[in-house]
N, CA, C and O of each residue as an XYZ file, in Angstrom:
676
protein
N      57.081     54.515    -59.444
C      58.065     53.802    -58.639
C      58.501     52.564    -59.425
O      57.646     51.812    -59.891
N      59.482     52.390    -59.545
C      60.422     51.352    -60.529
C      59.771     49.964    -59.839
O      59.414     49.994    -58.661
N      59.643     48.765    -60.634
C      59.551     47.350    -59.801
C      60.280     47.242    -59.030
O      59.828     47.391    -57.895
N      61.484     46.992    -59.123
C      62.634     46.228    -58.191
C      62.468     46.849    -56.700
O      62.825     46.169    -55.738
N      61.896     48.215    -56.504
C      61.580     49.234    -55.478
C      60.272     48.510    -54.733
O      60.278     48.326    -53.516
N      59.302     48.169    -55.467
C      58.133     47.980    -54.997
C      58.708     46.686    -54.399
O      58.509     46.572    -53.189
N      59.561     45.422    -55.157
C      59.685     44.218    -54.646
C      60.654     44.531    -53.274
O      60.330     43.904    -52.265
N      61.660     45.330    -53.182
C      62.118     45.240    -52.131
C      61.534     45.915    -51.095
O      61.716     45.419    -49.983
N      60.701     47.186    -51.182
C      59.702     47.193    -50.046
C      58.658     46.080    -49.856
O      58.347     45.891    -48.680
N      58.152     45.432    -50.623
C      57.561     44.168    -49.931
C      58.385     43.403    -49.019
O      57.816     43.091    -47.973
N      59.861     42.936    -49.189
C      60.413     42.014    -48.984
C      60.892     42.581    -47.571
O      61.315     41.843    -46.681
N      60.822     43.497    -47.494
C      61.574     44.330    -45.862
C      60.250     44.307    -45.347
O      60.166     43.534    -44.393
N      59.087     44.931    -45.665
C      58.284     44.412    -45.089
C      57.543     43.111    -44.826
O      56.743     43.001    -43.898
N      57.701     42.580    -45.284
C      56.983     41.170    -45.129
C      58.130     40.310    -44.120
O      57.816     39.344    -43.425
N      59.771     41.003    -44.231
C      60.387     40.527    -42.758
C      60.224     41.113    -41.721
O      60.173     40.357    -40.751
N      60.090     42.442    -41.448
C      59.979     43.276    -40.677
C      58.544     43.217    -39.786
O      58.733     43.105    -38.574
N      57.689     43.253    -40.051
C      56.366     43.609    -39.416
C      56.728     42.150    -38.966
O      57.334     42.277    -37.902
N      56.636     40.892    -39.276
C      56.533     39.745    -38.436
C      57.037     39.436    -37.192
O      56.648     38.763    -36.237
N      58.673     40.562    -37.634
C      59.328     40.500    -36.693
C      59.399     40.941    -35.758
O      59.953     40.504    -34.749
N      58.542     42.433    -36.006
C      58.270     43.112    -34.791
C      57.080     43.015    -34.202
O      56.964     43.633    -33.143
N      55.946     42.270    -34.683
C      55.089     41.652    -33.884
C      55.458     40.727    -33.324
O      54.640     40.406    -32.462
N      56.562     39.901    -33.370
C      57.380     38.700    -32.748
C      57.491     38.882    -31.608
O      57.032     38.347    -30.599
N      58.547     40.186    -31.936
C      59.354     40.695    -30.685
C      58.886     41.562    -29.760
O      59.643     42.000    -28.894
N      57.459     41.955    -29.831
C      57.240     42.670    -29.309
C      56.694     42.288    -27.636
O      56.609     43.033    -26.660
N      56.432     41.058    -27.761
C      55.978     40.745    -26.552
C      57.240     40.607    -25.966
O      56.892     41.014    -24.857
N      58.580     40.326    -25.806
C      59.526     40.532    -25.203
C      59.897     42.143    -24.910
O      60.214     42.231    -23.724
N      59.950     43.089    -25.396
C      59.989     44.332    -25.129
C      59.037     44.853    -24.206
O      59.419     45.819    -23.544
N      57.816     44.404    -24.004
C      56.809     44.826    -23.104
C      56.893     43.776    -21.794
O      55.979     43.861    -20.973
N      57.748     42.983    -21.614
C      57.822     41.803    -20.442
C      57.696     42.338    -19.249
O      57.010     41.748    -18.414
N      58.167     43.245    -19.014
C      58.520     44.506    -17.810
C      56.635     44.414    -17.394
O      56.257     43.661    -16.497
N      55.731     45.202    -18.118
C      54.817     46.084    -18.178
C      53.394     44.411    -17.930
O      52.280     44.418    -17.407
N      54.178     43.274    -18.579
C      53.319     42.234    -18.162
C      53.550     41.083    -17.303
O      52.787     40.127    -17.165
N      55.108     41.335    -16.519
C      54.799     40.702    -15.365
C      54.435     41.671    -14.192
O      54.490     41.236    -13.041
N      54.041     43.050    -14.448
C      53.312     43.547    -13.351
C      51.656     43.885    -13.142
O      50.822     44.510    -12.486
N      51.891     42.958    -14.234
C      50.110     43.063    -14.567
C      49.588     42.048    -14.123
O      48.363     42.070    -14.001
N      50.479     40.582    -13.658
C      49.878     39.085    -13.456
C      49.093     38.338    -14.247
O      49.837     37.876    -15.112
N      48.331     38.082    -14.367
C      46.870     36.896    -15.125
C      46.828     37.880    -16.261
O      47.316     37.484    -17.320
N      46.404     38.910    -16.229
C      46.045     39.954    -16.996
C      47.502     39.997    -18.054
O      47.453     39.516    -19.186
N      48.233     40.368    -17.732
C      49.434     40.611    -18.603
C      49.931     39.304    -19.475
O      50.346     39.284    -20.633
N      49.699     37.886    -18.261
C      50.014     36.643    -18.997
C      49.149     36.606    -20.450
O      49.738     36.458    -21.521
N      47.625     36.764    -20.358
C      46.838     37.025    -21.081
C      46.805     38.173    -22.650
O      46.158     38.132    -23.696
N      47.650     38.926    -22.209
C      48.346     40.222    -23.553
C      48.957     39.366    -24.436
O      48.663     39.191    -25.618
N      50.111     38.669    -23.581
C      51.684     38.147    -23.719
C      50.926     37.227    -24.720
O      51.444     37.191    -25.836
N      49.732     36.426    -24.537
C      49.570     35.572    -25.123
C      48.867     35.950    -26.430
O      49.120     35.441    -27.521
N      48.189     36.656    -26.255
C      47.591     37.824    -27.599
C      48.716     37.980    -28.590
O      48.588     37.578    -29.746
N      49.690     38.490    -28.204
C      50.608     39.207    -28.544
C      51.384     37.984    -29.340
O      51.659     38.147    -30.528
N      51.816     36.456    -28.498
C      52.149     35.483    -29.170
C      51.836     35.324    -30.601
O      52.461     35.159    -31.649
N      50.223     35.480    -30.095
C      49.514     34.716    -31.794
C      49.371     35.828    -32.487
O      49.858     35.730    -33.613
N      48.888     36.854    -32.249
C      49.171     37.601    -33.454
C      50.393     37.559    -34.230
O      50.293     37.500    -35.456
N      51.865     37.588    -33.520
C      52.438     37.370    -34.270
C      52.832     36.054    -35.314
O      53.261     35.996    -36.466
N      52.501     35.172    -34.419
C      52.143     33.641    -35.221
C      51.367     33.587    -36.344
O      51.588     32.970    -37.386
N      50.148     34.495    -35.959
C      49.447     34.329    -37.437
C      49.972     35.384    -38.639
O      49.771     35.407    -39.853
N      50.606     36.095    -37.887
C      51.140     37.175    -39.213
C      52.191     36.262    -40.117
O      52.095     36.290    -41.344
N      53.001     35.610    -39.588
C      53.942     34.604    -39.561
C      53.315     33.529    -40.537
O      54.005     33.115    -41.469
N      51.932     33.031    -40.334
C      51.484     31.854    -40.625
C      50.910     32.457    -41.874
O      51.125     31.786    -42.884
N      50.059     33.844    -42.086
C      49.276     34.366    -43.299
C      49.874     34.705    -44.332
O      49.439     34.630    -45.481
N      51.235     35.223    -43.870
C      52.820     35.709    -45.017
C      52.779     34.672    -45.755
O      52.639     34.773    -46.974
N      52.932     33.127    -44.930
C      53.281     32.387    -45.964
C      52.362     32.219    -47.011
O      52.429     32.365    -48.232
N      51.178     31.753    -45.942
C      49.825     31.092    -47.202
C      49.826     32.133    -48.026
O      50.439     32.008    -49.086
N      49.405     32.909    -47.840
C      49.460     33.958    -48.963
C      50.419     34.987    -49.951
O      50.012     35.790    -50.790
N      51.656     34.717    -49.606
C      52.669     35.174    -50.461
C      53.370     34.122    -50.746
O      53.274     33.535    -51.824
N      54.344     33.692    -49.564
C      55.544     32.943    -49.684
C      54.952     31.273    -50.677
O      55.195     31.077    -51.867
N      54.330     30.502    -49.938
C      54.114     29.354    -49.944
C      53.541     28.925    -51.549
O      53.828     27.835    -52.043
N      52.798     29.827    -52.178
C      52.614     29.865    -53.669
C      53.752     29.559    -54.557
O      53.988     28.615    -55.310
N      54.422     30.694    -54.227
C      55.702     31.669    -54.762
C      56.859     30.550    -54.985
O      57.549     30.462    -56.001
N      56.950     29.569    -53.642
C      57.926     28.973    -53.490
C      57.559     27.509    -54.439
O      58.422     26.825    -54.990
N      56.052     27.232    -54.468
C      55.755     25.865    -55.243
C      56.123     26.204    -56.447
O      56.472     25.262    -57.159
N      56.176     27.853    -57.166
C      55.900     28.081    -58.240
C      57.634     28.114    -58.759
O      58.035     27.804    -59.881
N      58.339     28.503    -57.787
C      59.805     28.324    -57.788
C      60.530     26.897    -57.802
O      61.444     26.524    -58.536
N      59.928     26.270    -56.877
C      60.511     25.135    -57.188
C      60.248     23.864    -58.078
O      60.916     22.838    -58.207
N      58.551     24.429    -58.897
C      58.208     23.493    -59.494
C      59.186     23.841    -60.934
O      59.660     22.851    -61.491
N      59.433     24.953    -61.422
C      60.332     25.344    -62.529
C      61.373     24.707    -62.259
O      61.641     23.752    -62.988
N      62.082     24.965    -61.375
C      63.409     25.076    -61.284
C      63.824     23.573    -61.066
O      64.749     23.028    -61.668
N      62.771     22.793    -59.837
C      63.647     21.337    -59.305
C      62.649     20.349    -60.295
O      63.044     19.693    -61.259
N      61.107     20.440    -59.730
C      60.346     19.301    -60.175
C      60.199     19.029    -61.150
O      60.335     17.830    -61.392
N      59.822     20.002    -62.343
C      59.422     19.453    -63.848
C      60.800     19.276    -64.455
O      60.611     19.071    -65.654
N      61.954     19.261    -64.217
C      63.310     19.514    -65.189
C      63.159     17.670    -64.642
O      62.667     16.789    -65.349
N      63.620     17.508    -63.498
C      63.975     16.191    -63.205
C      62.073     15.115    -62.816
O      61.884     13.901    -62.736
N      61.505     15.787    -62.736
C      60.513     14.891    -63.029
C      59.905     14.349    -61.778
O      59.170     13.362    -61.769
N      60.323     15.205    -60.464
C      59.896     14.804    -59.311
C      58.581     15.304    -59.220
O      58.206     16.336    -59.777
N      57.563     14.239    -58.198
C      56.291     14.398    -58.103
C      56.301     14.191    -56.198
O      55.318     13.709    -55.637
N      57.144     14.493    -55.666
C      57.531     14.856    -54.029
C      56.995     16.002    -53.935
O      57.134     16.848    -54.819
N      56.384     16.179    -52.980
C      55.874     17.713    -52.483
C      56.630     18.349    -51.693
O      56.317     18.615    -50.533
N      58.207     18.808    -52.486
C      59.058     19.116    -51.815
C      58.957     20.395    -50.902
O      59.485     20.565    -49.803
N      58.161     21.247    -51.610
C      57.769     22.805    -50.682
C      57.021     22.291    -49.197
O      57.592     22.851    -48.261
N      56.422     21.803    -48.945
C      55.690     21.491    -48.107
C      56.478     20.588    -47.487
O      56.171     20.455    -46.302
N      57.404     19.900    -47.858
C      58.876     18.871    -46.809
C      59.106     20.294    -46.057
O      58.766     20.656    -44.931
N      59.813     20.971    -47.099
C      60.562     22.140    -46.494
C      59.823     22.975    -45.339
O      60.427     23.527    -44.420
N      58.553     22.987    -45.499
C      57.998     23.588    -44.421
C      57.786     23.066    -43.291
O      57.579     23.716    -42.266
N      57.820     21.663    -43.385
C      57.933     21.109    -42.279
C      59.227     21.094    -41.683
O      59.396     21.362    -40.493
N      60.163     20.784    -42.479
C      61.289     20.919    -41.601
C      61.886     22.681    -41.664
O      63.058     23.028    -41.518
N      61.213     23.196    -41.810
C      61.199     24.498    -41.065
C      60.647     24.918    -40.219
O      61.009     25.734    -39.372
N      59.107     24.074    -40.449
C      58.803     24.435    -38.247
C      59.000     23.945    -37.146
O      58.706     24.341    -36.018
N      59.928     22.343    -37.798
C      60.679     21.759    -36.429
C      62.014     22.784    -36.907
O      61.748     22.993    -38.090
N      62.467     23.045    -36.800
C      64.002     24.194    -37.013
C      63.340     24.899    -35.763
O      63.361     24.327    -34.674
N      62.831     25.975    -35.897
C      62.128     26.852    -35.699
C      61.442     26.454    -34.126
O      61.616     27.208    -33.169
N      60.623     25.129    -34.011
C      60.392     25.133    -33.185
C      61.672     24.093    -32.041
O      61.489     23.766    -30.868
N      62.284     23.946    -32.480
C      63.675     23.229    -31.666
C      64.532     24.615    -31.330
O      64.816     24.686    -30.134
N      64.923     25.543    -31.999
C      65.256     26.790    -31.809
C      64.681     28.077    -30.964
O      65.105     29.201    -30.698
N      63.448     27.293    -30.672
C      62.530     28.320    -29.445
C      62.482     27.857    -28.422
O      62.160     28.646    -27.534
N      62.793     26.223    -27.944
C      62.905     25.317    -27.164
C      64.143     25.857    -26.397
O      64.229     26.456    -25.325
N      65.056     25.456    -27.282
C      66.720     25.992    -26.730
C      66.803     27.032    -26.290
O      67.484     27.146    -25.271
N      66.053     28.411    -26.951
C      66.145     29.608    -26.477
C      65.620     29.813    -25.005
O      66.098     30.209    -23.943
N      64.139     29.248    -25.557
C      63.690     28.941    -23.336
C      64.573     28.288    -22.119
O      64.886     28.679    -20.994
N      64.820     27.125    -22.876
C      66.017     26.273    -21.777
C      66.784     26.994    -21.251
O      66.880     27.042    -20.025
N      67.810     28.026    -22.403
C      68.866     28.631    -21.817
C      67.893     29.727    -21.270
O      68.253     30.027    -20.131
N      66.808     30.425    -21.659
C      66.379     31.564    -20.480
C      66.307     31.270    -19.111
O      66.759     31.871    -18.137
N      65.602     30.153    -19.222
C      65.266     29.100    -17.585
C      66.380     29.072    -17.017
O      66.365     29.303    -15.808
N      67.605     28.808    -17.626
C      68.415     28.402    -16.722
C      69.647     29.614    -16.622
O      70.752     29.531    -16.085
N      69.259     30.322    -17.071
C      70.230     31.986    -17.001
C      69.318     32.704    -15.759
O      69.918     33.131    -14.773
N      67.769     32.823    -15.858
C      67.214     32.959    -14.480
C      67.342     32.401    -13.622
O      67.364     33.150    -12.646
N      67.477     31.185    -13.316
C      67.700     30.338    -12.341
C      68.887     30.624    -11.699
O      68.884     30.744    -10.473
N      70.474     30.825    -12.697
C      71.293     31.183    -12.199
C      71.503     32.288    -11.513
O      71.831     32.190    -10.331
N      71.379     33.331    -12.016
C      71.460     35.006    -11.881
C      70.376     35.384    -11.272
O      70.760     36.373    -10.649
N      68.987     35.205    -10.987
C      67.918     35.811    -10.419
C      67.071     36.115    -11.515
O      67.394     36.287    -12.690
N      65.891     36.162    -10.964
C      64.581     36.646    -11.876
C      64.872     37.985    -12.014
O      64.406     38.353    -13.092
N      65.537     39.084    -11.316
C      65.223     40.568    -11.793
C      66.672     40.618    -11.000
O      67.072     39.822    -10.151
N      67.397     41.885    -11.566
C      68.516     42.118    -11.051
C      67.930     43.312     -9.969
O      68.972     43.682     -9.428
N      66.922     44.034     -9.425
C      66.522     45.180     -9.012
C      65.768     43.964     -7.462
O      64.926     44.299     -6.629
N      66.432     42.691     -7.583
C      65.986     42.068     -6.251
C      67.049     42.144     -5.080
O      68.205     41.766     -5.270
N      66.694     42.559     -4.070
C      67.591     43.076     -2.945
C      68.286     41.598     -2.871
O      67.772     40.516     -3.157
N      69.731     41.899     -2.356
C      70.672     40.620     -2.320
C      70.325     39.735     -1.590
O      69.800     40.096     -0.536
N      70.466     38.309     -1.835
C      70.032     37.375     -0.334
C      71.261     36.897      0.454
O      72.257     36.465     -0.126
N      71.187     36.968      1.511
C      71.924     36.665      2.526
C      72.199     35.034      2.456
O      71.239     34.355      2.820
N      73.439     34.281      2.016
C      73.321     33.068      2.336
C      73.765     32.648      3.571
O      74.900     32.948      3.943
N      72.949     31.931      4.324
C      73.611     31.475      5.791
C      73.267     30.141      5.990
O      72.120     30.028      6.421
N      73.891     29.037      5.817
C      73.769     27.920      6.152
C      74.695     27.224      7.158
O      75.913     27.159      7.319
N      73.455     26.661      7.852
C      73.720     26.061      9.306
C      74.716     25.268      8.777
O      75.017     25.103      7.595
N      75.251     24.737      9.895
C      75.910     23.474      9.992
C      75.547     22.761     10.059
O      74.949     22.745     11.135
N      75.366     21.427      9.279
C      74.737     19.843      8.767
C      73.666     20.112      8.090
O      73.156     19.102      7.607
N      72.957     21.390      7.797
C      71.640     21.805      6.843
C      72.357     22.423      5.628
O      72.615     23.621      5.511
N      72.608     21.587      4.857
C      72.769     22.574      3.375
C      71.318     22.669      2.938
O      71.034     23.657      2.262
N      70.531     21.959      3.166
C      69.092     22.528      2.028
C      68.418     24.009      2.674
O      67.495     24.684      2.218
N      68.983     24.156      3.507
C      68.037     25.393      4.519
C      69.413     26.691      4.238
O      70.572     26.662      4.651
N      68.601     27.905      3.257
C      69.384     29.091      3.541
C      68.413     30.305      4.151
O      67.256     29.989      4.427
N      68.826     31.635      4.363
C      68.309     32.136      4.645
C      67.986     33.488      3.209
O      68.923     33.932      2.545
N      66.350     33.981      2.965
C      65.869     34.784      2.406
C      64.945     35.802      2.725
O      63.766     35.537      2.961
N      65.297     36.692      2.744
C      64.781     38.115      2.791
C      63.657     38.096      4.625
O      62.631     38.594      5.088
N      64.898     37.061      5.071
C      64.066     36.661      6.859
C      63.040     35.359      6.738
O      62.320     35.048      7.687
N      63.041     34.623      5.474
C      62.357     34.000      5.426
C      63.581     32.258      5.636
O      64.774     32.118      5.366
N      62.824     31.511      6.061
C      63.619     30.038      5.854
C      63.274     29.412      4.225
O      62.113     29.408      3.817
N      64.138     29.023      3.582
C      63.689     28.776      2.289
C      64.771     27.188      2.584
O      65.912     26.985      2.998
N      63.416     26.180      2.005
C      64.361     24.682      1.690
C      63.857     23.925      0.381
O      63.082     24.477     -0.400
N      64.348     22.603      0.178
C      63.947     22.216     -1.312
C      62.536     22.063     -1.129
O      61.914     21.788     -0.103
N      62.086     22.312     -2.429
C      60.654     22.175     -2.866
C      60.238     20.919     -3.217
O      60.685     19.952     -3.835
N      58.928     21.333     -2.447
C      57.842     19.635     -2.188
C      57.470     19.977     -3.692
O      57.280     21.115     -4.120
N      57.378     18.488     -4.615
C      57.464     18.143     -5.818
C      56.105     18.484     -6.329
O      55.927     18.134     -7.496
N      54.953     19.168     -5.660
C      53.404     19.715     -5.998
C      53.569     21.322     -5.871
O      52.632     21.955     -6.358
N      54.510     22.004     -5.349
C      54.201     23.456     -5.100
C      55.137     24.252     -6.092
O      56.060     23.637     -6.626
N      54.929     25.701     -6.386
C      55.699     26.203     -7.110
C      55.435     27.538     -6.751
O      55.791     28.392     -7.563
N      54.963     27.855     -5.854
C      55.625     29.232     -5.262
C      56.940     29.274     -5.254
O      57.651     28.478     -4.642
N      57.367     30.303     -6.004
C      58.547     30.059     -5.118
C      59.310     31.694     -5.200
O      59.157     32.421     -6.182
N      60.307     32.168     -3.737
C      60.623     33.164     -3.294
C      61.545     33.866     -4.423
O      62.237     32.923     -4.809
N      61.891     34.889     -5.085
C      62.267     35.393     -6.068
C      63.912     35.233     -5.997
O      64.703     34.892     -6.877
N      64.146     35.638     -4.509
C      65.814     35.490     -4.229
C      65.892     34.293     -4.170
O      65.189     34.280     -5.180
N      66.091     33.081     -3.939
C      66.209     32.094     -4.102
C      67.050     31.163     -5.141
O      67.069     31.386     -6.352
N      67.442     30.557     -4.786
C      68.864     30.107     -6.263
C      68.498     28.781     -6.200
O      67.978     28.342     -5.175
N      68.693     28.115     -7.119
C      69.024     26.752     -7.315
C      67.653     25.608     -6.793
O      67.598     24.588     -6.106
N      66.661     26.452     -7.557
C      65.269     26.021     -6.920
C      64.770     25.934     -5.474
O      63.743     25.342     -5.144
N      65.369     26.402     -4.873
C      65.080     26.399     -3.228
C      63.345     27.088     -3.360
O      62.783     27.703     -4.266
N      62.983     26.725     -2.272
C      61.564     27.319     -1.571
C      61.256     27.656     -0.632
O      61.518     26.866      0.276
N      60.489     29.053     -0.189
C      60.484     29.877      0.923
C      59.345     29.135      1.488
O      58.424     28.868      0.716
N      59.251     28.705      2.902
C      58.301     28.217      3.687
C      57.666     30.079      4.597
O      58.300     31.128      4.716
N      56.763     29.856      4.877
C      56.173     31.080      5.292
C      56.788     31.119      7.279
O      56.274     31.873      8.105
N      57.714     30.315      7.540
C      58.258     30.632      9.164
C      58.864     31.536      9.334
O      58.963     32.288      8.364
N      59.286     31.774     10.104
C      60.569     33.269     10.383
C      61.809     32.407     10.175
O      61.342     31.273     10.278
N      62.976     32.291      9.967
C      64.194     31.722     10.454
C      64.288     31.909     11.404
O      63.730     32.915     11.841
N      65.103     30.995     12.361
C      65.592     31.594     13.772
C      66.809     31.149     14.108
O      67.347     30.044     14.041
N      67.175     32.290     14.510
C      69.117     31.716     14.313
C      69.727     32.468     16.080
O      70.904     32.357     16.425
């Protein structure tokens, strides 16, 4: 098998497998929010493994590779003694981790808008007259949430919270 063959199957793999240990806990989301504690517990398995596949690529391939690249190319020509590979890695795991931040925010708030599951029966909005915090859900009374609890009813929009009464209308 020719070099250039062997280097580019490394290089697809060494993106690939990370990525699909990445992603994989999103593809199984279904299968671990019906599992509860237990599934949170996979999800989180599933996190770090891919983190450390992520974290071992480098130490052991990339992170050499790249001192050995940039010490040719930037440091010894101009004479810098900055540990520029290791800048770069840092400001690649704030990138990285500001970019997973944003991605949650907007998930949070695309659920929040639209519903946790589209397969949730519609909620009925009915609000009294002079009660906007009080609508009605799935027969339940749902109003704003006391700032300690976080149950909260699946149909529900705009952070509202189901109290366990009947409505009565």
């Amino acid at each position: 098998m020719p070099r250039w063959a062997v280097k580019l199957f490394a290089l697809f793999g060494t993106f690939l497998l990370p990525l699909l240990c990445t992603l994989l806990p999103y593809k199984v989301s279904g299968y671990i929010a019906r599992k509860g504690a237990t599934g949170k517990r996979l999800l989180s398995y599933l996190m770090c493994l891919g983190g450390g596949i992520f974290f071992g690529t480098y130490l052991l391939h990339m992170g050499p590779e790249v001192q050995t690249i940039l010490k040719h190319s930037l440091l010894d020509p101009y004479g810098i003694t900055y540990p520029v590979a290791e800048l770069m890695v840092g400001v690649g795991f704030f990138v990285v981790l500001f970019a997973e931040k944003l991605v949650l925010r907007w998930n949070k708030r695309r659920t929040r808008l639209h519903g946790k599951e589209s397969n949730q029966p519609a909620v009925t909005s009915e609000v009294p007259v002079g009660l906007s915090d009080v609508t009605s859900c799935n027969g339940r009374k749902c109003e704003r949430p006391p700032p300690l609890q976080s149950e909260m009813c699946p149909g529900c929009a705009d952070g509202k919270q189901c109290s366990q009464t009947q409505q009565t209308m």
